[in-house]
N, C-alpha and C positions, 0 to 999 in steps of 0.2 A: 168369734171367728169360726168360721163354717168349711171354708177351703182349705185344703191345703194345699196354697200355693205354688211351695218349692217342687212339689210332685209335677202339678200342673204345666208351671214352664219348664221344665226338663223334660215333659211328652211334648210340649212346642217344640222345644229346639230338638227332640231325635225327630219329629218329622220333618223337621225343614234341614235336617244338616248331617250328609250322608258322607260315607269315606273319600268318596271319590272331590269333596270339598277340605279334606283333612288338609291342614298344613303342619310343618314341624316348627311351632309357634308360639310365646307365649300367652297369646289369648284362646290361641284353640286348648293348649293344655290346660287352663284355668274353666274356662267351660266343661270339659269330660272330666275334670277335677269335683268341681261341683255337682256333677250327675253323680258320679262315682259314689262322692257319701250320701243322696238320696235314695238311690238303687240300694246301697248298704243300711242305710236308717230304717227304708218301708220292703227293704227283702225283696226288690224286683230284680229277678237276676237278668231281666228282658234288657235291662240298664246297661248291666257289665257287658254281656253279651254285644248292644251295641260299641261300649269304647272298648271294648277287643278287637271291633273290626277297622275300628277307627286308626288304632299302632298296631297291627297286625301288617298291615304291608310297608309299614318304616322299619321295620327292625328288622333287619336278617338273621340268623343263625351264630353267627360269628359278632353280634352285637353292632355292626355299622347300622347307622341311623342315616336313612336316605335326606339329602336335600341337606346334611348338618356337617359346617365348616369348622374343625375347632379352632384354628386361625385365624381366624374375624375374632375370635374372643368377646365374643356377645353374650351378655347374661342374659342378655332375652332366651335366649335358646335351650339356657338349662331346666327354666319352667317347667314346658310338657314334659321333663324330664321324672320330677315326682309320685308320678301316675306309675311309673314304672316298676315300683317295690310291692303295689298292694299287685299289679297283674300277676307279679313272678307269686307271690304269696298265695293268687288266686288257681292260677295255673301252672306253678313250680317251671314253665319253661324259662331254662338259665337262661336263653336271650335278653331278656330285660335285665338281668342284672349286669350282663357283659355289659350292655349299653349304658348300664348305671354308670359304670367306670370307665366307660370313653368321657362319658361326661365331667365326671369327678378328675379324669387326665386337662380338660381343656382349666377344671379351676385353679389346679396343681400348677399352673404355668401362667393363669391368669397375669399380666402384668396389674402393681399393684400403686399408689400414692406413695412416697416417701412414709407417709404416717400410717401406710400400712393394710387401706381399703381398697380393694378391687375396683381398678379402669370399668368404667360402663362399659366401654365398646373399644377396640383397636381402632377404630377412627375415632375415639372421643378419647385420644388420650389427655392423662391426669384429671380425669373427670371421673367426677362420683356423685348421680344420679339416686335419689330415693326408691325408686320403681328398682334397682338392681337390688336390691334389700331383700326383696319379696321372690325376687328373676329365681336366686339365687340360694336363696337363707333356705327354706323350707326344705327345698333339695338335699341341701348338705348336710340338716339336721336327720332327714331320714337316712342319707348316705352312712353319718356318721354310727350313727344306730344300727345301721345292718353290719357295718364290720365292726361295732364296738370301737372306738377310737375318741376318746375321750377329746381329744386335741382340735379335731375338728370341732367339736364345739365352742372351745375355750376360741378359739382363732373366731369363730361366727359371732362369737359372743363379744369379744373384742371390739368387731367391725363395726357392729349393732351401734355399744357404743360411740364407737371412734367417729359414725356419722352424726350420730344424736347430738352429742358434744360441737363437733365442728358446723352443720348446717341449720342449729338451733338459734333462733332471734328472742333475745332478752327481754324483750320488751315484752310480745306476744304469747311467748314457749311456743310458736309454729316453727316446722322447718321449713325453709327453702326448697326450691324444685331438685338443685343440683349446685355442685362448688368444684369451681377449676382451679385444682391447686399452682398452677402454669401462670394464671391471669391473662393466658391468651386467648380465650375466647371475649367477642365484641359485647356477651351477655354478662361477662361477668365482672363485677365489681371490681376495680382496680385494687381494691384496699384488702378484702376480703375474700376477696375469689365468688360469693354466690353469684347465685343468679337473683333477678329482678322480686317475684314474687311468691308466693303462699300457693298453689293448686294444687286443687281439691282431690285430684285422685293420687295425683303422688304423694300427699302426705295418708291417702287409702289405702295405697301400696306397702307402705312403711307400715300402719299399723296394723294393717294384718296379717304381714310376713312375722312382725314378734309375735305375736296373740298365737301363730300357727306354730312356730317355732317350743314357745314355749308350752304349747298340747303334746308337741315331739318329745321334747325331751321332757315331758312331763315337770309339773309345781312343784313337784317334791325333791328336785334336783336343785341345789346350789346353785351351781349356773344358771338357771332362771332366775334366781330373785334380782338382778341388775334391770334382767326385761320388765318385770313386773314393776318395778319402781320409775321404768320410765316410762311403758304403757300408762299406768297411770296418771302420769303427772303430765302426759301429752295427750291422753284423751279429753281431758280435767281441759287444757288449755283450750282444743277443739271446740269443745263444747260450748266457751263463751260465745262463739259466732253462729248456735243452730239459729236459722228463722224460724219465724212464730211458726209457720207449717210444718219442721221440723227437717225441713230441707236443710242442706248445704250449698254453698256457689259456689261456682267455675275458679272465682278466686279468694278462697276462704275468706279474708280480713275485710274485703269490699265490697259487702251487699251492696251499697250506697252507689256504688261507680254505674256509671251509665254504660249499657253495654253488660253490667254482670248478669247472670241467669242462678238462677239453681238446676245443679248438675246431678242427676242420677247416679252414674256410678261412683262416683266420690261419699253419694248420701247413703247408698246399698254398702260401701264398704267400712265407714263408720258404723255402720246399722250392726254391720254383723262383727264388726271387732267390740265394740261392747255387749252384746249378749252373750258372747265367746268368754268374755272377759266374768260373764255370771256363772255361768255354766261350769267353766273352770275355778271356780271360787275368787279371782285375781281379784275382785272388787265386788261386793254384797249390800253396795248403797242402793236402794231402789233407783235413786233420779237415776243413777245407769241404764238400767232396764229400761223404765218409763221415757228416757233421749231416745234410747234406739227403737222402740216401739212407736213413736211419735215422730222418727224417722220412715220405716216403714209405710206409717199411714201417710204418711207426706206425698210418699213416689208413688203409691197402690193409688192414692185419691187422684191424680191428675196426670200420674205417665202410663201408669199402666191398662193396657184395653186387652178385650175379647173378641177377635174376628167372626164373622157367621159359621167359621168352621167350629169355632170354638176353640180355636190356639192365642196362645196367650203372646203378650208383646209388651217390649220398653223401649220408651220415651225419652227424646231430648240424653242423650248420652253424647258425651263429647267424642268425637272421633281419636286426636291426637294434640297434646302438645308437649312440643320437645322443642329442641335446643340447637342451636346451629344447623348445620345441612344448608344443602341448596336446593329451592330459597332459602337464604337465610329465615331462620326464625330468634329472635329477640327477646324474649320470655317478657317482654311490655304487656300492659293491659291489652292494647287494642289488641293485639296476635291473641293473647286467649281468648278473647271472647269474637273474634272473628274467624277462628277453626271450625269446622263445619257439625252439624249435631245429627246422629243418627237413631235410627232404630234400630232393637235386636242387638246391637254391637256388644259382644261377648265382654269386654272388657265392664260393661255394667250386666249384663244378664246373668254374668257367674257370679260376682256379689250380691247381686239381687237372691238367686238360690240360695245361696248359703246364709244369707241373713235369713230367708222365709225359713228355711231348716232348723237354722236355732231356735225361733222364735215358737217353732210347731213343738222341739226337744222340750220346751220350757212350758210349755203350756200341758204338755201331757201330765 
């Protein structure tokens, strides 16, 4: 390997993606997330300098974050939140940390499941969504770390389990997209509360909210070894369904189903939760390494292209799928694979970096 890739599309996306496109979002925070540790890995301060100007006009002085409801009670929103600990660390201004804790105020009141895991969204009540795992988890872990508060973790760590446990299929070891503890949603199981199937990026979501979780609060803490034993034992499962390319599909269990594809960023966020998983020592089997490697070259051989500028671009990434709303959406096969597939979309292009990162850490 001669490029270094993750460098490469992180000069794509600063040239195609200026402040005046910023949203208070959790796909935009996972993109300046992933520049952040490239900038920090190859010492471009040109990097930071960009995502400063990026939250530089959300946050005021007094720490309100423009455009952010905490009443919706959306863990989508705590995402770009993350970003916020290394800014103040970078540039001591206490605004990001005030804003840490507007945020940290919206999780404190978060409504929560009888059994104890945080509502996806104030309109998806008793629902508990895999992607809030990830919205949410990372945040709190560095949250918890800055004021030292032991409790916040044990509570994250709880949660971790408490969904691992309840949206895990015995059969498989995959989790479900989402489980309504209500049973009133049309998606979800009468008996069980899940949802219909296996997709691919929400179980991407899930594991690499642990994997990052457990770098926070670093391997040598107690509290991690719960994650570490389910990371493994959920990657381990994952794995039975790579394709021979090293891809993964829109709906992990159904290569076979007509209609399934192989999905990018579901295959960029397995990619990069197990080389994380090497890095960090959590798992030292080679086939580890050798899955995510052979994921990589999977998305790099047939999504990934070079325009005549020479900026870099990805392929076939799913836009969206979710769960109720109007239209109704169904979490059925047809509805996954008939959501529409895009280019560039952050939601695979920030996995994408982060796996090319690890994979460049590992090779050094």
């Amino acid at each position: 390997m001669t490029k270094n890739y993750s460098l490469e599309m992180a000069r794509s996306v600063i040239n195609r993606y200026q402040p005046a496109q910023m949203r208070w979002h959790y796909e935009h925070g996972l993109a300046i997330t992933a520049i952040l540790e490239v900038g920090e890995y190859y010492q471009r301060t040109s990097f930071f300098d960009w995502a400063y100007s990026m939250y530089d006009p959300f946050i005021k002085e007094d720490g309100t974050i423009k455009n952010y409801r905490a009443g919706e009670n959306n863990l989508d929103m705590i995402n770009p939140g993350r970003n916020l600990f290394f800014l103040h660390e970078k540039t001591g201004e206490q605004r990001f940390i005030k804003a840490a804790h507007v945020l940290r105020g919206q999780l404190i009141n978060q409504p929560r499941t009888r059994s104890g895991i945080y509502w996806h969204k104030q309109i998806y009540p008793w629902q508990v969504w895999l992607d809030g795992v990830y919205m949410q988890g990372p945040f709190s872990a560095l949250y918890a770390k800055h004021v030292d508060q032991r409790s916040i973790i044990e509570d994250l760590v709880a949660q971790i389990e408490g969904v691992y446990a309840t949206l895990r299929d015995s059969g498989t070891g995959l989790l479900y997209h989402a489980w309504d503890e209500s049973r009133r949603m049309r998606w979800s199981d009468i008996e069980t509360g899940l949802s219909p199937h296996f997709w691919g990026r929400a179980l991407g979501w899930y594991a690499m909210a642990v994997v990052d979780i457990i770098a926070i609060i670093s391997t040598d803490n107690p509290l991690s070894d719960p994650l570490k034993k389910i990371l493994n034992t959920l990657m381990g499962d994952i794995l039975a369904f790579q394709q021979p390319d090293g891809m993964f599909c829109q709906v992990v269990d159904r290569g076979e189903a007509e209609g399934n594809y192989k999905e990018t960023s579901a295959s960029a966020m397995f990619a990069y939760t197990l080389l994380r998983m090497v890095s960090l020592g959590i798992n030292n089997d080679s086939k580890i390494q050798a899955c995510a490697l052979k994921a990589l070259d999977g998305i790099e051989k047939r999504y990934l292209s070079v325009d005549e500028d020479g900026e870099y671009h990805l392929g076939d990434i799913c836009s969206v799928a979710g769960l109720g709303g109007n239209p109704y959406r169904d979490g059925s096969l047809h509805y996954c694979f008939k959501e529409p597939q895009f280019v560039d979309d952050f939601k695979g292009v920030g996995p994408y970096i982060l796996a090319a990162l690890e994979r460049e850490k590992l090779s050094k």
